[in-house]
Structure formats: C-alpha cells, structure tokens
C-alpha positions in Angstrom: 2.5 -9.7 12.3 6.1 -9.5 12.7 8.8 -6.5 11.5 12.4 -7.2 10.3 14.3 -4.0 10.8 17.8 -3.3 10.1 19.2 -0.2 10.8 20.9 1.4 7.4 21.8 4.7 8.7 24.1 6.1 10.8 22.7 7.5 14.5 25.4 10.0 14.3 24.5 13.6 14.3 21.2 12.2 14.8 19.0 14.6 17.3 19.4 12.7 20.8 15.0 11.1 20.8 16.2 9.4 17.3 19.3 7.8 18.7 17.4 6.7 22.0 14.4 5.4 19.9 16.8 3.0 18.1 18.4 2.0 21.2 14.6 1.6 22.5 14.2 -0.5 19.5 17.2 -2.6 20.4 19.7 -1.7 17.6 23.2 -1.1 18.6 25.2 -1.3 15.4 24.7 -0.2 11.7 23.7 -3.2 9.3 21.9 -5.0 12.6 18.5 -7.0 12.1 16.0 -7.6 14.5 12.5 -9.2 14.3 10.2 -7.3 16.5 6.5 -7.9 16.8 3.7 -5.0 16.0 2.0 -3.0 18.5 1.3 0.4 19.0 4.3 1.2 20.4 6.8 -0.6 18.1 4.8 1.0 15.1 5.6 4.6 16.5 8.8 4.2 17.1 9.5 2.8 13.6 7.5 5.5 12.1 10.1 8.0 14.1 13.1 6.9 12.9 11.8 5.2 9.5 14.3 7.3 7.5 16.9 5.1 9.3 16.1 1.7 8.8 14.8 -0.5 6.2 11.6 -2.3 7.1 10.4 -5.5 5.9 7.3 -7.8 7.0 8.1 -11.4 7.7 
C-alpha cells in the first residue's frame, strides 16, 4: 500500500521534531506531493505531523 501526502500546512512556528519529521518525510515546500510506501516508520511519522498534511491512499 502506497500514501500520497501533501503537505497543507505551514512548518512555521512549528515545534523543531515536527518540521524535521516533514523534512524526514521528504517535503520541502507547502502544496508538495509525494507517494511514499507504508511501513512502520513512515506510518509514525505521518501520524506526528497528520495535522499538517492531507493523506490519501493510492
């Protein structure tokens, strides 16, 4: 199974483990996409910084 996210919020102001969990991730800018694949890992980071991205299943 495979995760489009696209980051929706602003890292700004952001406590410092959010902003280096979506760099982790591999976002850089607001409105970016990327298609990750699940695994443990990936699914905790998303579940960190959920309130920052919009997640969809592809």
């Amino acid at each position: 199974m495979k995760l489009k996210l696209k980051l929706v919020r602003s890292i700004i102001g952001k406590p410092e483990d959010q902003k280096a969990t979506v760099r982790a991730l591999g976002l850089k800018k607001l409105n970016q996409e990327i298609v990750k694949d699940v695994n443990p890992q990936v699914a905790g980071m998303v579940a960190k910084v959920k309130h920052l991205l919009n997640i969809e299943e592809v």
